[in-house]
C-alpha positions as CSV (number, residue, x, y, z in Angstrom):
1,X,-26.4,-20.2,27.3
2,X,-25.7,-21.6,23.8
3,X,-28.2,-18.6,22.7
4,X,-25.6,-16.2,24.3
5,X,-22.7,-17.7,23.0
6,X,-24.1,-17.2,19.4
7,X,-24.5,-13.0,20.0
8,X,-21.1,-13.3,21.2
9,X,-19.9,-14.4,17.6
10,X,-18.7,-11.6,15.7
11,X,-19.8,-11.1,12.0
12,X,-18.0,-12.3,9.1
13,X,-17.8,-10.5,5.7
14,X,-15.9,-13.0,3.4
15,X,-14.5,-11.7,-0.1
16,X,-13.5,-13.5,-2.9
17,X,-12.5,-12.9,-6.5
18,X,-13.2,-14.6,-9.2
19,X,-13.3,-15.3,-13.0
20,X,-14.5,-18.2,-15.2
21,X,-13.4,-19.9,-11.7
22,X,-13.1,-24.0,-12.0
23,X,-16.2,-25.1,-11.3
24,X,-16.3,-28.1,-9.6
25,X,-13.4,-27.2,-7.2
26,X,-15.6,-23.7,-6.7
27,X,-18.8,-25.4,-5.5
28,X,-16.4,-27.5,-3.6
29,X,-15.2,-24.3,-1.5
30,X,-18.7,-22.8,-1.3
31,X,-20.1,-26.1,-0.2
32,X,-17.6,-26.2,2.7
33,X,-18.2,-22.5,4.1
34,X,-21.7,-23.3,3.8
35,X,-21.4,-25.8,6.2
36,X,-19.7,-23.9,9.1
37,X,-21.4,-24.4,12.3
38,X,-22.0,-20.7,12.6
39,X,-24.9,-18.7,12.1
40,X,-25.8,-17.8,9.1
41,X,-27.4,-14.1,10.0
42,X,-24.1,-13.3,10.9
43,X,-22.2,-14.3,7.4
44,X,-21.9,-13.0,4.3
45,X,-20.0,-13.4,0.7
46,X,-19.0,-11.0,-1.1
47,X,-17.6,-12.6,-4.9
48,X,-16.0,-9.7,-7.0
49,X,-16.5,-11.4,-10.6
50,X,-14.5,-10.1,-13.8
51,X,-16.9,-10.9,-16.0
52,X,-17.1,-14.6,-15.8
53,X,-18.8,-16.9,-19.3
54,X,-18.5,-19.9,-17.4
55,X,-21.3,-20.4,-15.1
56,X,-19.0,-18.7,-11.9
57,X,-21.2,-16.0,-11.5
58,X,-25.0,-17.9,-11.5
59,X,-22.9,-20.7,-9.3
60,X,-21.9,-18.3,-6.5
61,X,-25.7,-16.7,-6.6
62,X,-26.8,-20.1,-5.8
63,X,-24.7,-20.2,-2.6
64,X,-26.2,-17.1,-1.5
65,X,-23.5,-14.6,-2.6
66,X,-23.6,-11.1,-3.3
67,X,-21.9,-10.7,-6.1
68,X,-20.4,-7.9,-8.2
69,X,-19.3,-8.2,-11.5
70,X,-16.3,-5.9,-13.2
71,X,-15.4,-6.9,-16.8
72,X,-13.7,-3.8,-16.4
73,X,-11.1,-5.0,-14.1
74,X,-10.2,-8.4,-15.2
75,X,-6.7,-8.2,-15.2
76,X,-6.7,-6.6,-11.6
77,X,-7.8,-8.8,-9.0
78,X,-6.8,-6.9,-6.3
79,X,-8.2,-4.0,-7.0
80,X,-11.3,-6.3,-7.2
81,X,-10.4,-7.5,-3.5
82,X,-9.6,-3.6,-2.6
83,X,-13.6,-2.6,-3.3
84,X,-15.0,-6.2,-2.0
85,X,-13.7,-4.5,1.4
86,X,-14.8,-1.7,0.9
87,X,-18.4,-3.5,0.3
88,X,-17.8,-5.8,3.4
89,X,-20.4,-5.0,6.5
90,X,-19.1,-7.7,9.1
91,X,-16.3,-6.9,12.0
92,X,-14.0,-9.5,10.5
93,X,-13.1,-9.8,6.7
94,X,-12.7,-13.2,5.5
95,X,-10.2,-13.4,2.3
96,X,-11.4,-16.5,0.8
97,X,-10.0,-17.5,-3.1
98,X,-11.6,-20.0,-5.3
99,X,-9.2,-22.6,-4.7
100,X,-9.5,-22.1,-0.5
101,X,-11.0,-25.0,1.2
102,X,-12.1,-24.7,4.7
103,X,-11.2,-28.0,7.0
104,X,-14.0,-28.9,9.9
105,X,-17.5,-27.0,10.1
106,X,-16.1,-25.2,13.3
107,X,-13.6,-24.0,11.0
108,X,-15.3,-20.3,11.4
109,X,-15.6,-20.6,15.2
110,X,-12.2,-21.8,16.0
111,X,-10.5,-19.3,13.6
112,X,-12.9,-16.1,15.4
113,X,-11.8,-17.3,18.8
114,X,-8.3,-15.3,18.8
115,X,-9.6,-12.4,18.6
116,X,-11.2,-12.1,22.0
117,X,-7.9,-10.9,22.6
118,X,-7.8,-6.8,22.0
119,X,-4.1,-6.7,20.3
120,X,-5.0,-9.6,18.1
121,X,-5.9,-8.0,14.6
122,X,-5.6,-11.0,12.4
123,X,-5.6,-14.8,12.1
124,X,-4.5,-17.5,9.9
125,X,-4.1,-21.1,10.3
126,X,-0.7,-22.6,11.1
127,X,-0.4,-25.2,8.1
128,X,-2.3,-25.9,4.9
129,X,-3.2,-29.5,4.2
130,X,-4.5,-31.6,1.6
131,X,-7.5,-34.7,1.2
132,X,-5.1,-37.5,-0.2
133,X,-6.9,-37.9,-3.2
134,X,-6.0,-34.1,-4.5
135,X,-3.0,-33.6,-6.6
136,X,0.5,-34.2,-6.4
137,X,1.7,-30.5,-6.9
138,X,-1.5,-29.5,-4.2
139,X,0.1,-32.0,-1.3
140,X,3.4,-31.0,-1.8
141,X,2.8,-27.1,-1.6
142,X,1.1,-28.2,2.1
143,X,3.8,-30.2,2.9
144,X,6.3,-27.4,2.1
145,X,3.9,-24.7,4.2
146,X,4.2,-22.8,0.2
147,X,2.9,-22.6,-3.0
148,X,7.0,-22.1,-4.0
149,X,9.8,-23.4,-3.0
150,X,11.6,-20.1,-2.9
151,X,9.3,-18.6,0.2
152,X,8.9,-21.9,2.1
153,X,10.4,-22.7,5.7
154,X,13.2,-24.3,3.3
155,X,15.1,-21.3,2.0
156,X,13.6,-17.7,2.3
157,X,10.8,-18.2,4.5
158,X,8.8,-15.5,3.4
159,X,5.4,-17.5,4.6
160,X,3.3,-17.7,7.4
161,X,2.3,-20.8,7.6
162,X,5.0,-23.9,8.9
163,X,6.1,-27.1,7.0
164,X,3.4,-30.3,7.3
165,X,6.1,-32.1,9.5
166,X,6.5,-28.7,12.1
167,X,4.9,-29.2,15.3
168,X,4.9,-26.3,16.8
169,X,4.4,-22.7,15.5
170,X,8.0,-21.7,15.1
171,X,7.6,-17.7,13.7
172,X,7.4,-14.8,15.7
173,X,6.9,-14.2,19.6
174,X,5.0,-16.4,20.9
175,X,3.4,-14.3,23.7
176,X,0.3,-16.9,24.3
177,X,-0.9,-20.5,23.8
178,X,-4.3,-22.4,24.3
179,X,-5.1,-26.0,22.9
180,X,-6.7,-23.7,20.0
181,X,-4.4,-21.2,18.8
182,X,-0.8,-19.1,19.2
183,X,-1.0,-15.3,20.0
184,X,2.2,-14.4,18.2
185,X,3.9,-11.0,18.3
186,X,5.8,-9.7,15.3
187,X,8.5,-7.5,15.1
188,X,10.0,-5.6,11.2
189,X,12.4,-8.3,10.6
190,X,9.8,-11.3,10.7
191,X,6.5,-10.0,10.0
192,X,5.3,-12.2,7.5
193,X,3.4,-12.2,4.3
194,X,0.1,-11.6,5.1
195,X,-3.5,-10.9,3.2
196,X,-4.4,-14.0,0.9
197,X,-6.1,-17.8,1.3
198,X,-8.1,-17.3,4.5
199,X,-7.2,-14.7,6.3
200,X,-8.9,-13.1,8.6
201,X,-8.6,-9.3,9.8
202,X,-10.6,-6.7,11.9
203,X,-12.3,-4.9,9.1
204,X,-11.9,-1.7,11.3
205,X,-8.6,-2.3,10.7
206,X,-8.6,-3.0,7.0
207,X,-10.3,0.6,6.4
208,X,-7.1,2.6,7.9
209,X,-5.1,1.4,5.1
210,X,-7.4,0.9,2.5
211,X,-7.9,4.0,1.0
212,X,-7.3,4.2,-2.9
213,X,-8.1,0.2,-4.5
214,X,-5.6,1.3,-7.3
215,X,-2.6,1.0,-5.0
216,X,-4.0,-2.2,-3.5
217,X,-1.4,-5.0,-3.1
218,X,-2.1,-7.6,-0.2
219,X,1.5,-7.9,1.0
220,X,2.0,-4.2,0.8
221,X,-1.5,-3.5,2.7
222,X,-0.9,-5.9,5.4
223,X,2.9,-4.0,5.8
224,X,1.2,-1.0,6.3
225,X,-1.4,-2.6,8.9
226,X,1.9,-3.2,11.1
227,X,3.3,0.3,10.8
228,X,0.2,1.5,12.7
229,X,1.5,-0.8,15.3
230,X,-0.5,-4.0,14.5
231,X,1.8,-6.6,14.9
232,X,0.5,-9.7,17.0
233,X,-1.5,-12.4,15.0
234,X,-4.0,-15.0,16.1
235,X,-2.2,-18.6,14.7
236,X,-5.0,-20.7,14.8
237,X,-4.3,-24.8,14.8
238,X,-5.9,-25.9,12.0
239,X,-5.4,-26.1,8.3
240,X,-6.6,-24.9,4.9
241,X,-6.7,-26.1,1.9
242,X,-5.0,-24.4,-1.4
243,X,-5.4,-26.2,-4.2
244,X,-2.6,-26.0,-6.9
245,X,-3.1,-26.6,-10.5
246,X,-1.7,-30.2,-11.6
247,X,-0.6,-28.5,-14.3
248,X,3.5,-28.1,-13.6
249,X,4.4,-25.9,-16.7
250,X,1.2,-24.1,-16.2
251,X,2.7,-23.3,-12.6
252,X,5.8,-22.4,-13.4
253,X,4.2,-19.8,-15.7
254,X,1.7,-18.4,-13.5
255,X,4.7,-17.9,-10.3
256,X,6.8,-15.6,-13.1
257,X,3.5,-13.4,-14.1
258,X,2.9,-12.8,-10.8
259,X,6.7,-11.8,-10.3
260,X,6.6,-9.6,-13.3
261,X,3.9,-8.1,-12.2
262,X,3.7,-7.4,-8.7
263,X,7.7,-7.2,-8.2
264,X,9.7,-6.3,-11.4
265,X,8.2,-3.1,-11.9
266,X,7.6,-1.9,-8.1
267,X,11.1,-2.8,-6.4
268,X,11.6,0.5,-5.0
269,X,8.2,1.2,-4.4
270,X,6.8,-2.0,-2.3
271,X,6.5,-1.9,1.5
272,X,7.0,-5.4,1.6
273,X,9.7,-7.4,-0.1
274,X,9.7,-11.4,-0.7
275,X,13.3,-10.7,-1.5
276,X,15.5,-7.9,0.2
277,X,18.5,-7.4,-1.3
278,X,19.4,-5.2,1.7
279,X,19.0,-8.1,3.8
280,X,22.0,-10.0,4.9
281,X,19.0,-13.3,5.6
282,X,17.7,-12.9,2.6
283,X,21.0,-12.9,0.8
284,X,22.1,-15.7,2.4
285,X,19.0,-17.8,1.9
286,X,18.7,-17.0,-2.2
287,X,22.3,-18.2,-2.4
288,X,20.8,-21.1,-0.5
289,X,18.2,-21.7,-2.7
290,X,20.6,-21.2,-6.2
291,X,22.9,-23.7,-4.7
292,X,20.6,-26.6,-3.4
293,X,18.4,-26.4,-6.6
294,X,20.9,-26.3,-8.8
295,X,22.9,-29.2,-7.8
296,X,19.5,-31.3,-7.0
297,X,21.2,-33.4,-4.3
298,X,20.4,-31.3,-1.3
299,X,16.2,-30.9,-2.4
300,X,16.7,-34.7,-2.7
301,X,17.8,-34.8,0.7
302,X,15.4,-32.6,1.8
303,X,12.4,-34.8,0.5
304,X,13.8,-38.0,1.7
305,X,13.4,-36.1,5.0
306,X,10.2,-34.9,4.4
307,X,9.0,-38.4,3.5
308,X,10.2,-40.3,6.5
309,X,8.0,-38.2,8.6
310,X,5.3,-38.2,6.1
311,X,5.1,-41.0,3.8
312,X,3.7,-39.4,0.7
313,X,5.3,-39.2,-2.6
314,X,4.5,-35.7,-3.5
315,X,7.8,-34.6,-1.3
316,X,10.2,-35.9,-4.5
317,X,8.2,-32.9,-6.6
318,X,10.5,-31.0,-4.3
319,X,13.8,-31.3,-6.2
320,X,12.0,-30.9,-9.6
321,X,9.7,-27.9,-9.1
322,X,13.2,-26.3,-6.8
323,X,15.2,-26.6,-10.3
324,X,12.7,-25.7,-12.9
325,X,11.6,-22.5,-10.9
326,X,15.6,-21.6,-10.9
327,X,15.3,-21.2,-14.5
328,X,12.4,-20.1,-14.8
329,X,13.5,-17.5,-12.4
330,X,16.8,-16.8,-13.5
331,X,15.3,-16.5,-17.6
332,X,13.2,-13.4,-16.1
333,X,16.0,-11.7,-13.9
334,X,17.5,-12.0,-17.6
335,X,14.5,-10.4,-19.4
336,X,14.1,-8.1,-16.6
337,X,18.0,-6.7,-16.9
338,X,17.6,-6.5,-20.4
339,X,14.8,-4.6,-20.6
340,X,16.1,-2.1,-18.2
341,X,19.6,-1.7,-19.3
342,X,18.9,-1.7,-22.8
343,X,15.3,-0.8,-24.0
344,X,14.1,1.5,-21.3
């Protein structure tokens, strides 16, 4: 019997990309998938490298991966993660990052399970978490369900996953339960960000949309998934880990490039939007977010909240990283509206 369970297990092609990736927190996620209770014929790891000088590259070979290296595409990771699928062999496509840690060795087997339903074409795990010796700004993006304030349960909800102190899956349809996972049916006005720290998709799937790696975006991709009609996700209870740089200013810094870059200069060309200024929500929620971080109180509220149903300081970052990414924010709407009024 447990013979036939294992050809039952479908075959996982995980992708990751890298470059001069920390070290020690990057044997820590390859350590941790290496563990799964899952066998290992049926696995494996794909690392798209750009070009790594810091040992990534010989470290992920020593875990068994296959990996690829493109100097040529450092600054483009997800073209990178575009031609790691295309590499992939296994039904289902892991998208693992170098900062994803997997919780349990059944991890792979309980986040497969979903998928024994036929209209279930992706999975992801209801929460992140955090091991309470990791870092301030890591806990308090898994208590928050975000890496930013801005897309957490809290103002725009732009996120899949729920708060820490959410008990139940709360997005979506729910259209199934078991003691493992949520089926969950999506419809245009709440299908959510999907494509990034341990995903999981039908690879058969993943080839309909991903045609040409140069007009690879995650968010965009997984869009285009639902407008073939793939709408209802496997929510798996469990966690993951995303580990966040200690590093506050360095944060702050890396959540504007990523705006610059894959929002500023596509706002009439992206299929999904994090912020829809058609939206009547979205409006409402930004206005939200302005007015709670810029008079502090209300994030101070929030956290006090937060931190009577989990006792850990890392909720008070809340008020802090809500009013420095305001600025930060507002400083590059600035830049942005500058640039196009007056020097384009």
């Amino acid at each position: 019997m447990k013979n036939k369970k294992i050809k039952l297990l479908p075959s996982i092609s995980i992708v990751t990309c890298t470059y001069n990736a920390n070290l020690i927190l990057f044997k820590q996620v390859l350590k941790a998938l290496r563990a799964q209770d899952y066998p290992g014929n049926l696995i494996e790891h794909i690392v798209m490298d750009a070009g790594s000088s810091n040992g990534t590259v010989e470290l992920a070979k020593k875990f068994g991966c296959i990996v690829f290296v493109r100097p040529d595409l450092k600054d483009e990771e997800q073209m990178r993660a575009s031609i790691g699928f295309k590499k992939a062999k296994g039904k289902i496509i892991l998208i693992i990052q170098s900062d994803n840690i997997v919780v349990g060795r059944d991890w792979f087997r309980r986040m497969v399970e979903p998928f024994e339903n036929k209209k279930v074409f992706c999975t992801y795990t209801a929460q992140y978490s955090y091991k309470k010796n990791m870092s301030a700004t890591t806990r308090y993006g898994a208590l928050i369900g975000a890496n930013d304030p801005i897309i957490s349960p809290y103002f725009l909800n732009k996120i899949e996953k729920t708060t820490m102190i959410q008990k139940r899956y709360n997005k979506g349809r729910i259209i199934k339960e078991t003691p493992n996972y949520y089926v969950v049916k999506f419809n245009k006005d709440n299908f959510p960000p999907l494509g990034d720290n341990g995903q999981m998709v039908l690879r058969s799937v993943m080839e309909k949309v991903n045609k040409d790696p140069r007009e690879y975006l995650h968010l965009d991709t997984f869009a285009r998934m639902f407008d073939l009609g793939y709408d209802t996700c496997g929510v798996v209870k469990t966690s993951i880990i995303h580990v966040i740089t200690p590093d506050i200013k360095r944060f702050v810094i890396r959540r504007i490039q990523l705006k610059e870059k894959f929002f500023d200069d596509k706002r009439n060309n992206r299929r999904f939007l994090i912020f829809d200024s058609k939206s009547k929500k979205d409006r409402i929620n930004l206005i939200k977010y302005i007015i709670f971080s810029a008079t502090i109180l209300p994030t101070i509220i929030q956290s006090a909240r937060g931190y009577l149903k989990i006792r850990d300081s890392a909720w008070f970052l809340h008020p802090i990283i809500c009013f420095l990414m305001l600025g930060a924010y507002a400083y590059s709407e600035i830049k942005w509206i500058i640039r196009k009024r007056f020097i384009s």
